[in-house]
C-alpha positions in Angstrom: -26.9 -24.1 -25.1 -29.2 -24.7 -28.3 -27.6 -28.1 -28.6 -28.1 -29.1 -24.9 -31.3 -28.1 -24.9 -32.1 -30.2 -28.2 -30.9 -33.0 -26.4 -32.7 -32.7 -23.3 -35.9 -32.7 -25.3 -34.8 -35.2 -27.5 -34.2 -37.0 -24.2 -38.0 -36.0 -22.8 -39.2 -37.4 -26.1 -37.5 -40.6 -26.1 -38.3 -41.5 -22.6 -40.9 -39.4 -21.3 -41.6 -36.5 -19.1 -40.8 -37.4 -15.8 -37.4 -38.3 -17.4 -36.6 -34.5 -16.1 -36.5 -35.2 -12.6 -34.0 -36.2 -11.0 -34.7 -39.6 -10.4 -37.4 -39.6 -13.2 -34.6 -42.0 -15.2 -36.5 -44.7 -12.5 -40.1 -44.2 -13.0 -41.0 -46.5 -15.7 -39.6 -49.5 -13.3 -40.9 -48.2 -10.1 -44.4 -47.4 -11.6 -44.0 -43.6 -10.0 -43.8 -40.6 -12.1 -42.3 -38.7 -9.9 -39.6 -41.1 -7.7 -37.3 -39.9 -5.1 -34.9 -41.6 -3.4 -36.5 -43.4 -0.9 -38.6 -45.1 -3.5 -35.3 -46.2 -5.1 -34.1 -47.7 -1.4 -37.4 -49.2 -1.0 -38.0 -50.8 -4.2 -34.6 -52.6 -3.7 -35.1 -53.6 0.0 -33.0 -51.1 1.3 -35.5 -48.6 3.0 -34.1 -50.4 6.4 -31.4 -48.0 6.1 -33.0 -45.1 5.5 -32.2 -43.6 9.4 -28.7 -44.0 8.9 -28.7 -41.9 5.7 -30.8 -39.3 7.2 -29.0 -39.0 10.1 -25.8 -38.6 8.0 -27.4 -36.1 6.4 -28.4 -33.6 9.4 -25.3 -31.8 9.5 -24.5 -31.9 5.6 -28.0 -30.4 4.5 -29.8 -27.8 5.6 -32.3 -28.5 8.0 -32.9 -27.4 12.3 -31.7 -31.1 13.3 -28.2 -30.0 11.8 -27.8 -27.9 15.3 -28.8 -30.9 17.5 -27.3 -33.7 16.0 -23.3 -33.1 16.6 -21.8 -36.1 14.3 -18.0 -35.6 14.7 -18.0 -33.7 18.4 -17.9 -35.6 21.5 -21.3 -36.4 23.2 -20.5 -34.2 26.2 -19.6 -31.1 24.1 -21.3 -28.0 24.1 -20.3 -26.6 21.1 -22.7 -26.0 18.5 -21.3 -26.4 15.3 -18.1 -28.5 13.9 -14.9 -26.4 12.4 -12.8 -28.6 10.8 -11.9 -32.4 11.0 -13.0 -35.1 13.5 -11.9 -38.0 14.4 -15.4 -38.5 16.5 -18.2 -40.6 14.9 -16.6 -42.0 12.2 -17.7 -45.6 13.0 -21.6 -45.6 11.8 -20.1 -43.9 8.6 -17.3 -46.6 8.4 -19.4 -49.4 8.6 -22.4 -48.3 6.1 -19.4 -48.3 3.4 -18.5 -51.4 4.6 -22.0 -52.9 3.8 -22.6 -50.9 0.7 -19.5 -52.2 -0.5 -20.0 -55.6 0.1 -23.9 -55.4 -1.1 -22.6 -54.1 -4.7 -20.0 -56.0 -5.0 -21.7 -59.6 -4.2 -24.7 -58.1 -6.7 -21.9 -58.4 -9.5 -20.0 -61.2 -8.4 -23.3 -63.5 -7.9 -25.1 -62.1 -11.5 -22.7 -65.2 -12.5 -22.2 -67.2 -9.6 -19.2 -69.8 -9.4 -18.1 -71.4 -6.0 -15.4 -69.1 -5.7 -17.8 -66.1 -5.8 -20.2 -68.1 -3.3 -17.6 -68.1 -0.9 -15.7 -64.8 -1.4 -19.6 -63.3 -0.7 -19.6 -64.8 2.8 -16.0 -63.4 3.6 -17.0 -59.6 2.1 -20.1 -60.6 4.4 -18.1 -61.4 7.6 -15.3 -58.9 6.7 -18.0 -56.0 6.8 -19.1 -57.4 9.8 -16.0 -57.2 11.7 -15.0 -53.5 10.2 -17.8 -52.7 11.8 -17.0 -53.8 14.9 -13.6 -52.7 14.5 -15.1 -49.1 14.0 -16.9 -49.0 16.9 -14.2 -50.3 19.1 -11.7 -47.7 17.6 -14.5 -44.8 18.2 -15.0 -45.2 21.6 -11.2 -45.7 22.2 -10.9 -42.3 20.4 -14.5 -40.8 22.5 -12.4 -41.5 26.0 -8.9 -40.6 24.8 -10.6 -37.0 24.2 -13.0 -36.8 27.1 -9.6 -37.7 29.4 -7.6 -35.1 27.4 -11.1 -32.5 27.6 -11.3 -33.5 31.5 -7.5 -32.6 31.9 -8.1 -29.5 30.5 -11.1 -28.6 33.0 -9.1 -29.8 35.9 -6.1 -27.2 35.1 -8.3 -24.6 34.9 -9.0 -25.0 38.4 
């Protein structure tokens, strides 16, 4: 523990206090002593995604909009909470990878552009386009097989 703590201050010394936090490693560059991660997402122009994240967040991290928002039930359920797998709401989820995919790997490709990295850009580009597309289609085909299957049920019971 003597050692890792003799590295850790080494580390403090080296680049500074706010080195510490958790995204201190960024505060130099963003001119912030004390960064989180929206600064990083908005210091890179990708703050427009921000309500995506958080809303993928809601039922992974504590917080009271984990009991409203029901990512991976059907709309129409009344169930609470989510035990086990879903195959419901995958498609937002899909298609962020999709563009954060494509966003890093275009970053690299065009740090030393050549045509063929030009044009393999616009098909990631168009590619991530159509997964998403894809993903939505392929929810809401799932969404109405289980609503059928859920109105089934209701109609046996009676």
């Amino acid at each position: 523990m003597n050692r890792f703590r003799s590295s850790y201050d080494l580390g403090l010394q080296r680049f500074g206090h706010s080195f510490g936090s958790q995204y201190g490693w960024a505060a130099v560059a963003l001119g912030n002593q004390s960064p989180n991660f929206a600064d990083l997402e908005k210091n890179v122009g990708l703050d427009n995604f921000r309500p995506y994240y958080k809303m993928a967040s809601h039922n992974v991290h504590a917080n009271p909009k984990g009991l409203t928002t029901k990512l991976g039930l059907l709309p129409s359920t009344e169930v609470a909470l989510l035990a086990g797998p879903s195959d419901v709401g995958l498609a937002d989820p899909l298609h962020g990878s999709a563009i954060s995919l494509m966003q890093i790997t275009t970053t690299f490709m065009l740090m030393k552009p050549t045509i063929d990295f030009v044009a393999l850009s616009a098909v990631l580009t168009k590619l991530q386009r159509e997964i998403g597309e894809e993903s939505l289609k392929s929810q809401n085909s799932v969404q109405n097989y289980y609503q059928r299957q859920l109105a089934n049920v209701l109609t046996d019971e009676k």
